[in-house]
N, C-alpha and C positions, 0 to 999 in steps of 0.2 A: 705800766703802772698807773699810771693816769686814768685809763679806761676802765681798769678795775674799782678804782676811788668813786668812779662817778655811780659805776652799777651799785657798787653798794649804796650810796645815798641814797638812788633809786628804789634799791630792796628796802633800805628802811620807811620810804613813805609808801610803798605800796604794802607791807606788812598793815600799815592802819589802815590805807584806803582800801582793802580786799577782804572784804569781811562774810562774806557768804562761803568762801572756801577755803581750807578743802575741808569734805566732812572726815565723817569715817574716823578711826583711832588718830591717835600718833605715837609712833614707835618709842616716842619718849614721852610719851605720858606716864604720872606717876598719879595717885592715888591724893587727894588734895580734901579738905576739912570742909564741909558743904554747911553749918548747922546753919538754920533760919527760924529765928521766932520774935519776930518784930514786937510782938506784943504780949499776952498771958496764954494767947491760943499755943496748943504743942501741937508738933504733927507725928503720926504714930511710923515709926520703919515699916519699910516691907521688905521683901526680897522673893524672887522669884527666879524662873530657869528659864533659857531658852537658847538653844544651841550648845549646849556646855558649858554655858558660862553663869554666875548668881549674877544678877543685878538686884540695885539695893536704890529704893525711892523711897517717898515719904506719902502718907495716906492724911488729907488734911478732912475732916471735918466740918461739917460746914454752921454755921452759927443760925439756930432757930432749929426750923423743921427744914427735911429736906427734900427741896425740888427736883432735883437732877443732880447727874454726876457727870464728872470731866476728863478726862485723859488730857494731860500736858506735854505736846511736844517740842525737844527745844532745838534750835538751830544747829550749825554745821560745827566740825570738829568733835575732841571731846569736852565736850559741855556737859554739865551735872544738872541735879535736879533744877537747881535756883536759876539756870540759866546762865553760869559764868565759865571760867574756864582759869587753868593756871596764868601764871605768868601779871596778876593784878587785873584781869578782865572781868569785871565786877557789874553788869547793869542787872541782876537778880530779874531777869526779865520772870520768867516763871512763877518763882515765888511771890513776885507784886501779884500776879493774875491770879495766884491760889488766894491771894488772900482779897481779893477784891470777889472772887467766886463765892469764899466763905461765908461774905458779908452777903451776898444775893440767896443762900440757900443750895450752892450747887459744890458738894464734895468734889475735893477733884485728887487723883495720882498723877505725880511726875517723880521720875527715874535718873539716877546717874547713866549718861552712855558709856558704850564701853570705852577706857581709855580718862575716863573721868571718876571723881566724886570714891563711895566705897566700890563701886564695881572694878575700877582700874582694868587694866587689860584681860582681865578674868583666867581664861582658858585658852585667848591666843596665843598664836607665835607672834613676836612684833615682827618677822620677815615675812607673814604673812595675814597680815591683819584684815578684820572683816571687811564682807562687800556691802553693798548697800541695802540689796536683798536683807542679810543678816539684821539689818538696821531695821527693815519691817516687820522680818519674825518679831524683832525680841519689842517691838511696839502692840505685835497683837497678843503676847504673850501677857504684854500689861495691861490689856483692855481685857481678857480674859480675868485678869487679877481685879480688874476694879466693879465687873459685873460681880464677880462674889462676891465680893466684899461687901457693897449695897446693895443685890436684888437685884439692880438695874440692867435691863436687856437694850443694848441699844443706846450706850454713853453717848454723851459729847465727843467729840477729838477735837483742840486745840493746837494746830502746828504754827510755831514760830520760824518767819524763814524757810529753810530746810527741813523743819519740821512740817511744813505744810505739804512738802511733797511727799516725805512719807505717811501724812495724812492720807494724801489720794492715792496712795498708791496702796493702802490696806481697803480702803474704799473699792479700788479696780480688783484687785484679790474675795470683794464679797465680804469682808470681813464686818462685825454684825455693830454697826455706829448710828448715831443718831443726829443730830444737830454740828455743825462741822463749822470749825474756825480757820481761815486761811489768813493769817497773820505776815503782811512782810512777805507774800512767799514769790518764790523764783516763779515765773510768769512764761517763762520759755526755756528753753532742754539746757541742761548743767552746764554741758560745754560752751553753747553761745553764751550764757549769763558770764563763764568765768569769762571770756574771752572779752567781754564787752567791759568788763572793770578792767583788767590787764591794761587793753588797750587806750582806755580814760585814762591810766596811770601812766603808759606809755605819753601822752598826750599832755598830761600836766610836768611828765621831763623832761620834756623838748619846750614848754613853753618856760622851766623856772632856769634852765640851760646845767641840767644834770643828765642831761641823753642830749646827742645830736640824735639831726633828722636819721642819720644812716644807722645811727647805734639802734633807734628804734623800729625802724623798717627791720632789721636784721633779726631783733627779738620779735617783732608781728611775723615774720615767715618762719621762726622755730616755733614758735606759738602754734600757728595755725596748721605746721607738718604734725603737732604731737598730738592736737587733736584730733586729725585726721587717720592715723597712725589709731587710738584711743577706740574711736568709732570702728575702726577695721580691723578691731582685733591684732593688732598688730605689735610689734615691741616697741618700747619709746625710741624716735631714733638720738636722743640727747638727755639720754637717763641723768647727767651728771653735770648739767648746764646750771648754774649759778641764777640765773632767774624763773627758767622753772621750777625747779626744786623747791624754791622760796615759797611759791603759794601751790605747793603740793601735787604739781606736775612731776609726780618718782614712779618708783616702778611699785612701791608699796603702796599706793595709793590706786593703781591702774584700775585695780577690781573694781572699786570701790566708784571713782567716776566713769565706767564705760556704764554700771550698773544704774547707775541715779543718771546721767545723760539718756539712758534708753526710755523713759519717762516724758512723755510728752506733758508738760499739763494743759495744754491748751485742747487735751483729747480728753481732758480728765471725767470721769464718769459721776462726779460729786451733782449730785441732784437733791439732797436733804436742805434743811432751812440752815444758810450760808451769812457767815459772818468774815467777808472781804476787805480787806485794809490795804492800805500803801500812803505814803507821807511825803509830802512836797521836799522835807527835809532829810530823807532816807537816799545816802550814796550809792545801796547798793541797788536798790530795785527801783525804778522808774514808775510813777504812776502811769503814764503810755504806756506801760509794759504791761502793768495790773489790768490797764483798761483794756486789751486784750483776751484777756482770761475772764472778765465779767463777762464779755459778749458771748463767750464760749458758752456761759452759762444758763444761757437763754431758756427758758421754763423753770428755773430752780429759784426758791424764795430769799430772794441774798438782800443782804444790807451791806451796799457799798458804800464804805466810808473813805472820804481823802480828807486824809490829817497833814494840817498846814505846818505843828511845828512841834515832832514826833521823829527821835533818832529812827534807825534801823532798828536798833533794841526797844523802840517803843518808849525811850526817857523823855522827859521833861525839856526841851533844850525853850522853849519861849523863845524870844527876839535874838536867842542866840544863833550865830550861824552853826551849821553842819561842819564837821572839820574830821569825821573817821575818828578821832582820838579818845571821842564822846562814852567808848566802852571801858574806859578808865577810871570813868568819874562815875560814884555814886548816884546818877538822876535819880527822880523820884520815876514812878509812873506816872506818862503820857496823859492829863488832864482831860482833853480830846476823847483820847481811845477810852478812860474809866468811864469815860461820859455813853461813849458807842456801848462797852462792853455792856455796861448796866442795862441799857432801852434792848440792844439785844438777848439777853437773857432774861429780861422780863417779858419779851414778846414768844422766844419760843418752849419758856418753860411753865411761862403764865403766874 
């Protein structure tokens, strides 16, 4: 009984320090109230198809004349248009950037995913809910929707996080984009990112004395057999283990990361003018890890920015430390990043 008491303490600080995964649905997601209108601007519904299922985003407008248009990708799970997710997970990352775009002259769509916002699980089965591939149809389904909508041949893509991989990864598909924001994004294949939080979490158990050294050596070798297991097509060998389960190591989930694991981005084929980020105060992606993926990018016109004091979600935190919990509280948007976002979109939309 004992050992059970400690895992779970364990589960609960790893639920806030693991925040890039898992994407893809949740079998319990339920459909949650997205509206967003900070000020007198409205944003107009849409809704489109892709794969059987309607997804339902919002078309924002942009304030003046209009320069370009955007496409909003938002990070892992299900997340909605604004960027949040049930359960009081609220940094409106999305919706800040629609409306800091407004103000530049650049319309932009962002999307409830599935599992989220009015889309909810749409036309899935929750025992078998989409893979990650699904997750870049139904993204080019929406760049499809947003060149009608404006004229526009050749949008922006904005991916938050996870969003940024399936950025490149409509990019490696040819899909017809223009100007490309890699916000926060995973820097190296799904499986090593999740594994390298896991293992940080493992690592701050042992140091706060809520895991011994052996309780987490034990979880780093089921860890690393289910990845491996993951990569090989193989069945999970610990479908019903109590800590992987927790950050969406299941079997319904399997598609979904062998799929976004297969994604290298460090092979990523993004050559358009690139807008790069990562933040000294972001738990989950490492600026050495971003710095990685800029090298990769050698000939492409990028602005690499490193944001000194910028959640994961891109909040406000100032002289505050980083602590994972930081997607609960309402931050403003990242001062720093409005600062990048602006010089960048003034430089590739003119």
């Amino acid at each position: 009984m004992p050992h059970m008491m400690q895992t779970r303490r364990v589960l609960a600080g790893m639920s806030a320090a693991v925040l890039v995964l898992v994407g893809g649905a949740s079998a319990n997601a339920a459909p949650i109230n997205v509206p967003w209108s900070p000020d007198d601007r409205q944003d107009t519904e849409v809704q489109f198809e892709s794969g059987g299922t309607t997804f339902y985003g919002s078309f924002r407008s942009p304030i003046g004349a209009t320069r370009g248009a955007a496409l909003l990708l938002p990070g892992s799970g299900p997340t909605d248009r604004n960027g949040n997710q049930a359960g009081g997970i609220t940094p409106n990352t999305l919706a800040y950037i629609a409306d800091a775009l407004a103000d530049t002259g650049i319309a932009t769509l962002r999307f409830d995913k599935t599992g989220s916002g009015r889309t909810g699980l749409g036309g899935f089965d929750p025992a078998d809910l989409p893979g990650f591939v699904d997750q870049v149809d139904a993204a080019e389904a929406a760049l499809t929707v947003l060149q009608e909508r404006t004229g526009i041949d050749g949008p922006a893509v904005l991916g938050h996080s996870e969003g940024a991989l399936t950025t490149m990864s409509l990019i490696e598909r040819g899909a017809s984009t223009g100007p490309v924001g890699l916000l926060e994004p995973p820097a190296i294949r799904y499986l090593d990112l999740l594994s390298a939080q896991v293992n940080a979490s493992f690592d701050r158990g042992i140091e706060s004395g809520q895991l011994t050294a052996e309780e987490a050596d034990g979880n780093r070798a089921r860890l690393s057999e289910t990845v491996a297991a993951l990569r090989g097509g193989q069945a999970l060998p610990y479908p019903e283990d109590p800590v992987l389960t927790s950050i969406g190591l299941s079997a319904v989930n399997a598609k979904f990361l062998a799929e976004a694991d297969a994604v290298n981005p460090v092979a990523s084929a993004v050559r358009s003018d690139v807008l790069l980020t990562c933040s000294a105060k972001d738990l989950n992606i490492s600026c050495a890890q971003t710095d990685g993926l800029f090298e990769t990018l050698d000939g492409a016109d990028v602005d690499y920015v490193r944001l000194a004091n910028a959640s994961h979600t891109l909040g406000e935190l100032g002289p505050l430390p980083a602590t994972g919990l930081d997607i609960y509280v309402p931050l403003p948007l990242s001062s720093e990043f409005r600062g990048a976002l602006d010089a960048w979109t003034d430089r590739v939309f003119g």
